[in-house]
matplotlib code that plots the C-alpha trace (Angstrom):
import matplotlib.pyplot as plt

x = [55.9, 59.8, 60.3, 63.7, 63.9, 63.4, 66.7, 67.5, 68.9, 71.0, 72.8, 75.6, 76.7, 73.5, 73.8, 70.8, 68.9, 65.5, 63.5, 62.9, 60.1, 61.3, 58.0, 58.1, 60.9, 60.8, 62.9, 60.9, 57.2, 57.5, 58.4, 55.6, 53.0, 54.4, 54.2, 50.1, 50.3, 50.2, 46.8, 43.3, 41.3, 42.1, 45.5, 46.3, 50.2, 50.6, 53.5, 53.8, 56.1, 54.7, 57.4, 57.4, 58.5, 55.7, 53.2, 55.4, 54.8, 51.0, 50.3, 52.4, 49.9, 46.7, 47.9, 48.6, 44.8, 44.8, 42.1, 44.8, 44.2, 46.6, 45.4, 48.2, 47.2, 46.9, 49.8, 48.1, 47.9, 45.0, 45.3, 42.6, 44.1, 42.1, 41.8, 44.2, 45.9, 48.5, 51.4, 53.3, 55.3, 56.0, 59.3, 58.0, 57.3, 60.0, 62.7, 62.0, 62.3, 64.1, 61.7, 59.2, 61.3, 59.8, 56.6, 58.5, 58.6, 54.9, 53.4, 55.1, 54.2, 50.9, 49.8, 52.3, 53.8, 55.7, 56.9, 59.2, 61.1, 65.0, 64.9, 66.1, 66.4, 69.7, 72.9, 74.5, 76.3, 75.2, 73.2, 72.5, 69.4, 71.1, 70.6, 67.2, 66.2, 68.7, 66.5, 63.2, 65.4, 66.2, 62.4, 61.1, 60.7, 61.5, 63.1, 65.3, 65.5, 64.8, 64.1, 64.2, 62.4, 62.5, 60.4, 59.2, 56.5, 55.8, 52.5, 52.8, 53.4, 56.8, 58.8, 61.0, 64.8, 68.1, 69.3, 72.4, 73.4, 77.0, 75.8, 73.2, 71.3, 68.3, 66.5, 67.3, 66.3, 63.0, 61.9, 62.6, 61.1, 57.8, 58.4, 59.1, 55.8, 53.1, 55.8, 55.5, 57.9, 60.3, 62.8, 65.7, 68.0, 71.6, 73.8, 70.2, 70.2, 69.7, 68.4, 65.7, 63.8, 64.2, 62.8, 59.8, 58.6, 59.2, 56.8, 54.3, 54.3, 54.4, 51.0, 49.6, 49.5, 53.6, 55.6, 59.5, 62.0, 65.3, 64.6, 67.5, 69.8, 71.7, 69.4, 65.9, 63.7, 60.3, 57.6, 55.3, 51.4, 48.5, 47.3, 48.0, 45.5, 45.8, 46.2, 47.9, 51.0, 53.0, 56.0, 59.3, 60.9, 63.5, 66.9, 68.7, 66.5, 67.3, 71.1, 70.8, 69.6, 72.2, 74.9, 73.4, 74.1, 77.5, 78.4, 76.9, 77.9, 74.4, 71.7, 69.0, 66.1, 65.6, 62.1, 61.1, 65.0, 65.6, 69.1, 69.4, 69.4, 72.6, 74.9, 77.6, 77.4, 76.3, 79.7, 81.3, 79.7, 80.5, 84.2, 83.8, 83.1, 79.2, 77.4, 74.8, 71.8, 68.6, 65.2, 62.5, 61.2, 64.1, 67.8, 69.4, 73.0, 74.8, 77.9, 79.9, 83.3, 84.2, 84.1, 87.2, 87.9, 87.1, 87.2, 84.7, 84.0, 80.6, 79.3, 75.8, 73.9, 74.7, 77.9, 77.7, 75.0, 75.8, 72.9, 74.8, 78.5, 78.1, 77.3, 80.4, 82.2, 80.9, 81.2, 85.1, 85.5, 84.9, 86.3, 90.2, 92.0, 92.8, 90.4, 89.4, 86.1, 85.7, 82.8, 82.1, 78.1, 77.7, 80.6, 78.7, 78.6, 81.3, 79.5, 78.9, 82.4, 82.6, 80.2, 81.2, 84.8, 83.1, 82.4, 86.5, 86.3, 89.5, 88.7, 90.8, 89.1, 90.9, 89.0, 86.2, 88.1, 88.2, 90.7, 89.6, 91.6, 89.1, 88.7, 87.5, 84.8, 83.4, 82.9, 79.2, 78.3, 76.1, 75.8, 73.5, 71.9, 73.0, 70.5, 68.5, 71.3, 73.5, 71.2, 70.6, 74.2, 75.2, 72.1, 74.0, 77.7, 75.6, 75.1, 78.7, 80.2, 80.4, 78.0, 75.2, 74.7, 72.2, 71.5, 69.6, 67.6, 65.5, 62.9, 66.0, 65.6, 61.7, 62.2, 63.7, 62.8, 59.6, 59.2, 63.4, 62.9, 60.6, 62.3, 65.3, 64.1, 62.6, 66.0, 67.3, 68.7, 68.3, 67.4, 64.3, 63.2, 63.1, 61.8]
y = [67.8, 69.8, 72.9, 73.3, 76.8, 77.4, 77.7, 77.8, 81.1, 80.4, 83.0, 81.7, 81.3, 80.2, 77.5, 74.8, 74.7, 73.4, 70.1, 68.5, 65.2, 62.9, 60.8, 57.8, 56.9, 57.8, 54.5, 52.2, 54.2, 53.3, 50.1, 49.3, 51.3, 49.1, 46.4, 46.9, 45.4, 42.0, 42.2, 42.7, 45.2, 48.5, 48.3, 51.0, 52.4, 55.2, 57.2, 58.1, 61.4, 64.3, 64.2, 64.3, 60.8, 59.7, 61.4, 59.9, 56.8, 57.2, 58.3, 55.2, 53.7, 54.8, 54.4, 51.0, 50.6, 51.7, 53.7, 56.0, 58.6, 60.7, 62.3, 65.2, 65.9, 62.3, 61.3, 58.1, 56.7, 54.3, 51.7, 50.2, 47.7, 45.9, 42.4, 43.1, 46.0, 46.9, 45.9, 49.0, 51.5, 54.2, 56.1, 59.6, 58.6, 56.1, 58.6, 60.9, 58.0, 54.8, 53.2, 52.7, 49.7, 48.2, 47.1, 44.7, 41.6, 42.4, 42.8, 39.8, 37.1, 38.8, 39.5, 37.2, 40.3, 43.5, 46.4, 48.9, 51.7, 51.6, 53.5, 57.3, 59.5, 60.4, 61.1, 59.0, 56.1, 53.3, 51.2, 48.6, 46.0, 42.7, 41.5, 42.2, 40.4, 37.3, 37.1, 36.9, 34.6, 32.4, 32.1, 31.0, 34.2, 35.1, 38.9, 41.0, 44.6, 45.9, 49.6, 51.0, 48.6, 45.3, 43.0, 39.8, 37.5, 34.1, 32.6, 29.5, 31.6, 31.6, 28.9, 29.1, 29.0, 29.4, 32.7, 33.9, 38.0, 38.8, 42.2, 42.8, 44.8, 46.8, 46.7, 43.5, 41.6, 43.6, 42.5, 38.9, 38.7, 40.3, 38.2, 34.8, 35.9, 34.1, 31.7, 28.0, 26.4, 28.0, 30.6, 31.6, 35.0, 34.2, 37.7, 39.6, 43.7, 43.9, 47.5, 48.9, 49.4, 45.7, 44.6, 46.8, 46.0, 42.1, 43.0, 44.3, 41.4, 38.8, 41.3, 41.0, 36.9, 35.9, 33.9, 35.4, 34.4, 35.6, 39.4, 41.4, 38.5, 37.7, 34.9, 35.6, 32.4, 32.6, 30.2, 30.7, 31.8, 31.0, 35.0, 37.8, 40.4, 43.7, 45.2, 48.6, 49.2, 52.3, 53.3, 53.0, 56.5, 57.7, 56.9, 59.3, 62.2, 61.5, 61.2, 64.4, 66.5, 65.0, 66.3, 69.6, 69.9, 69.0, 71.0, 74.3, 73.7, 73.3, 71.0, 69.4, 66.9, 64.7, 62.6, 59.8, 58.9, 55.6, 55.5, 51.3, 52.1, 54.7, 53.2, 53.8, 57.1, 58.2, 56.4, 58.4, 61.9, 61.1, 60.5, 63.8, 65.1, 65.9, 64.0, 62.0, 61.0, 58.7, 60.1, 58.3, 59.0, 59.5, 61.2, 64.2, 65.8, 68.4, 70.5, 72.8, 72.7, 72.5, 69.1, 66.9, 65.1, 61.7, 58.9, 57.0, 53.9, 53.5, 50.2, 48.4, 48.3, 47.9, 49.7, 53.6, 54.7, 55.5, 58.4, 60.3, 60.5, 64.0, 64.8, 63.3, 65.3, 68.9, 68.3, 67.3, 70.4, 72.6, 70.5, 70.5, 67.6, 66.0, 63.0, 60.4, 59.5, 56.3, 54.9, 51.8, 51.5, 54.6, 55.5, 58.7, 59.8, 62.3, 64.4, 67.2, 67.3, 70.0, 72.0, 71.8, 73.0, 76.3, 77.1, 77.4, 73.2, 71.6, 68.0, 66.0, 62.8, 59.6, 57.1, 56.6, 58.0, 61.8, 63.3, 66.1, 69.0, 71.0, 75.1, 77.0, 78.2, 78.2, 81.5, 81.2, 81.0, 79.4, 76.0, 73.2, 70.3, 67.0, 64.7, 64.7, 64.1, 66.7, 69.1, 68.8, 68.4, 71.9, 74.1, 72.6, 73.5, 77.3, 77.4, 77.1, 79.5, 83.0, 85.5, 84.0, 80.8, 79.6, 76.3, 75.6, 72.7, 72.9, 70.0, 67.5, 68.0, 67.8, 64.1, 63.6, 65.8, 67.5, 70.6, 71.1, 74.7, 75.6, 72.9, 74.6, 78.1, 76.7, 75.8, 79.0, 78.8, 82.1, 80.1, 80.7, 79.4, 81.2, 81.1]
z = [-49.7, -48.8, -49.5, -50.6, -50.3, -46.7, -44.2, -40.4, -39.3, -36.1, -33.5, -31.9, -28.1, -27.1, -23.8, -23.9, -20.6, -19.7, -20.7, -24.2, -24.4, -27.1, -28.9, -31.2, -33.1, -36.8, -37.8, -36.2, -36.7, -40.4, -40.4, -38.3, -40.5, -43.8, -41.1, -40.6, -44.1, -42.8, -41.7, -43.0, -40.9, -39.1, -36.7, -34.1, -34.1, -31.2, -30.4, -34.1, -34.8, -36.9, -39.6, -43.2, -43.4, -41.3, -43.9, -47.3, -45.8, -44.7, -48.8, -49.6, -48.0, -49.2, -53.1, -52.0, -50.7, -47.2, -45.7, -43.2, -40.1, -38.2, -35.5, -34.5, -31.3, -30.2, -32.4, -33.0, -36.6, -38.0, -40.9, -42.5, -44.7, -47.7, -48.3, -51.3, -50.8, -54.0, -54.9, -56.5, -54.4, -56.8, -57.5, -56.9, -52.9, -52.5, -54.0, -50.7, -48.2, -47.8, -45.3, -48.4, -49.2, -46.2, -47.7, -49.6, -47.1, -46.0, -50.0, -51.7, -48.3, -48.1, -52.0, -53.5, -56.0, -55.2, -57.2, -55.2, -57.0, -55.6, -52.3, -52.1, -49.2, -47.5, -49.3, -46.9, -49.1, -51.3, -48.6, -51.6, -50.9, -52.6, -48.7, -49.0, -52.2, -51.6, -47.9, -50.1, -52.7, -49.6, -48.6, -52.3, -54.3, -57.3, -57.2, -59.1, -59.9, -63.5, -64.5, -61.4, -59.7, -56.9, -58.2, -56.2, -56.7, -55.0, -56.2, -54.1, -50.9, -49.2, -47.1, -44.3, -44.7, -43.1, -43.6, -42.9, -43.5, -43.9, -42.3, -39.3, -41.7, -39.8, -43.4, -44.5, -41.3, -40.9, -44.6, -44.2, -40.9, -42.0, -45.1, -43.0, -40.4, -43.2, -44.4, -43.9, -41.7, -39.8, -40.6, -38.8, -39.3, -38.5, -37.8, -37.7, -36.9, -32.9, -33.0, -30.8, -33.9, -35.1, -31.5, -31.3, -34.7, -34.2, -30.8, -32.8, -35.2, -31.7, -30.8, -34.4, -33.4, -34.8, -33.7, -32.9, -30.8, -30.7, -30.8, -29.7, -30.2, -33.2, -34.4, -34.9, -34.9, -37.1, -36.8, -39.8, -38.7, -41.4, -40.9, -38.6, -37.1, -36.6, -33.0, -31.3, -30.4, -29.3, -30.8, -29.2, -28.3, -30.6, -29.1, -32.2, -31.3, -27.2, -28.5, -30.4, -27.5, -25.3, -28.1, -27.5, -23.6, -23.9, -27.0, -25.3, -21.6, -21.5, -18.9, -20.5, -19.6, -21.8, -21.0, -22.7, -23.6, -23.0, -21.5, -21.9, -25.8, -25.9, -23.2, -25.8, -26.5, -22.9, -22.2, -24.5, -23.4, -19.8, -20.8, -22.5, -19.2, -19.3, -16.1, -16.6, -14.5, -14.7, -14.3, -13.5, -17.5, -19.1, -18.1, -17.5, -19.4, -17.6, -19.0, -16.9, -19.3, -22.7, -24.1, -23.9, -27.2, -28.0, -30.5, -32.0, -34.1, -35.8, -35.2, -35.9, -32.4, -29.6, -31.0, -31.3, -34.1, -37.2, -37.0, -33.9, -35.9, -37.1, -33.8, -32.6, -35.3, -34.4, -30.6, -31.2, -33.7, -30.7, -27.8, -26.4, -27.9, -31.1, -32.5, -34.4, -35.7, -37.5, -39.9, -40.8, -41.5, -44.2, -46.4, -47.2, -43.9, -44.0, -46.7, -44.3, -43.5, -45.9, -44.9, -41.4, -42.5, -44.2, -40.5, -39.7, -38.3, -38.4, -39.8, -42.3, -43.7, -44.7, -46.1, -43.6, -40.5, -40.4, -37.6, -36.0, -33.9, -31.8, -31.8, -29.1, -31.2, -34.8, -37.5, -38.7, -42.6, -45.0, -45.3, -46.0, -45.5, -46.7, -44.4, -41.9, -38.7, -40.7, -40.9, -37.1, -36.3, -38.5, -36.5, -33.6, -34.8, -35.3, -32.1, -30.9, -33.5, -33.6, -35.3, -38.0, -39.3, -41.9, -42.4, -46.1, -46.9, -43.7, -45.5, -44.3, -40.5, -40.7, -41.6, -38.4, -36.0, -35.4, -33.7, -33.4, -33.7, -31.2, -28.8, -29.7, -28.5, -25.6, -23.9, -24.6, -28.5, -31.1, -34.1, -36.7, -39.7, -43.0, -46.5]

ax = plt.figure().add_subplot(projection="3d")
ax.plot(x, y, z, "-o")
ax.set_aspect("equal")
plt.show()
């Protein structure tokens, strides 16, 4: 599935120019393919990325019963789902991807027992599911984790409850809303995640025949359906990918046209660029980033949404290690965020971290050198940092990017960027 020996080789001083089109979003494509777990018969989901995640998660489903079809071209994906589909998500797929732990709230409501090996995927921080399995706990079932393992059953079926998360979890809320969907009675998520992602998989539910209210708010109401049926639904465009190109014009005094981002869904950080100095402009299918100057510094604080994602900080970081000014980048979602801080140093940046804020005083330019990736927004944000430093820069653990973004190579040379791919 990754192949851990290939690398990105990138020459520097490159300036991004031209058009990009960002598809479906890889956080919320996955949630909705575990989703299609809800109902018997053959759902639709459209707009799907062609990432490795995308394909983790489609084998994840066809050991758990379903009959699955990608089509590349149309980057539609088809789900037949059993009558029973299984109830055991394996460690050897769920190690590679933390989505898998989304077929939790769908298998124990739907099946009544789940089996789901502790989540892997980015070396990010602890990200701990106790909110996920005290949500289920909440609804009636009986969960806990034991070697290596979330197990849940509920023979009787679940009932709706009053939950309340002492964090807008994006993980949490989506498993006890697909968990509460078949509950009886009514369920309602106090301090619930408001992400994109959250509302376009509660959308697909409402299409499936749920009943939400709430989404986008910070209290999601669920009325509890006797069954769901399966239906189509296009995925929401990636707002981290859109953010990620926008990164890229203003790190390399670059202009790039960014269709299919959704500017309502990164006012923060489109604030934040603009206050950089980059100008900004709405499209009729998407938005525009222009750069004329080197960036001007700025600080940041990571916040669940609408605050400024988590995903885009070590974008932040690499466009305020060659920017004027001194600054100060802040997390406070993923403690393990700052992992790449290291590598981004080996290419001469000046960061110091503290705890989770890391102050950062920008250079003119950056000295290529080996480095590699830690996850998937690293490894994007470190081909980036290649591109503003001088000479070579290779990038290892390519497999990390394709999670995220597909095709970022040859978008990459089509706006101009000297960057391959290597084994």
């Amino acid at each position: 599935m990754e192949n851990t020996n290939e690398y990105f080789q990138v020459v520097g001083g490159a300036r991004l120019s031209g058009e990009v089109t960002v598809y479906g979003a890889k956080n919320s494509a996955l949630k909705l393919m575990a989703a299609s777990l809800l109902a018997v018969g053959e759902s639709t989901i459209e707009n799907v990325p062609d990432i490795a995640d995308v394909h983790i998660m489609e084998e994840l489903l066809t050991r758990l019963g379903c009959k699955c079809s990608y089509d590349r071209n149309a980057l539609t994906m088809k789900i037949l789902v059993p009558k029973v589909p299984g109830h055991r998500a394996d460690y050897d797929l769920v190690r590679k991807m933390r989505a898998s732990i989304n077929v939790l709230g769908p298998l124990v409501t739907r099946v009544g027992k789940v089996e789901v090996a502790l989540p892997g995927g980015d070396a990010i921080g602890s990200r701990g599911i106790d909110f996920h399995i005290k949500g289920l706990i909440d609804l009636g079932a009986e969960a806990h984790s034991e070697h290596g393992y979330v197990i849940a059953t509920a023979p009787n079926g679940l009932t709706g409850a009053a939950i309340s998360l002492d964090f807008p979890s994006v993980g949490a809320t989506e498993n006890i809303m697909t968990a509460a969907v078949l509950a009886k009675g009514i369920t309602t998520i106090d301090n619930a995640a408001r992400e994109p992602d959250v509302v376009d998989l509660g959308e697909f539910l409402i299409a499936m025949g749920a009943k939400i209210e709430g989404l986008g708010t910070p209290v999601i109401t669920i009325t509890g359906v006797k069954e769901l049926k399966p239906t189509t639904h296009a995925t929401l465009t990636d707002r981290i990918v859109a953010g990620t190109w926008a990164f890229a014009a203003v790190m390399t005094q670059g202009d790039i046209t960014i269709h299919g981002g959704r500017p309502e869904h990164l006012e923060v950080p489109l604030d934040k660029l603009v206050a950089a100095g980059a100008v900004i402009t709405t499209i009729h299918d998407g938005f525009r980033v222009r750069m004329d100057k080197r960036p001007v510094a700025i600080d940041i604080a990571t916040l669940p949404y609408p605050g400024f994602p988590t995903d885009l900080q070590p974008f932040v970081i690499t466009m305020n290690a060659i920017a004027e000014g001194n600054s100060i980048v802040t997390e406070n979602v993923f403690e393990g965020r700052f992992m790449f801080v290291s590598e981004l140093q080996r290419l001469g940046a000046d960061i110091h971290v503290d705890g989770h804020h890391a102050s950062i005083t920008g250079k003119k330019q950056l000295s290529g050198a080996p480095v590699a990736a830690t996850d998937i927004r690293a490894g994007a944000g470190l081909v980036l940092a290649g591109l503003v430093s001088e000479g070579i820069t290779t990038v290892e653990d390519a497999f990390h990017v394709d999670r995220g973004y597909p095709g970022f190579v040859e978008a990459l040379l089509a706006l101009g960027a000297k960057v391959s791919r290597h084994i």
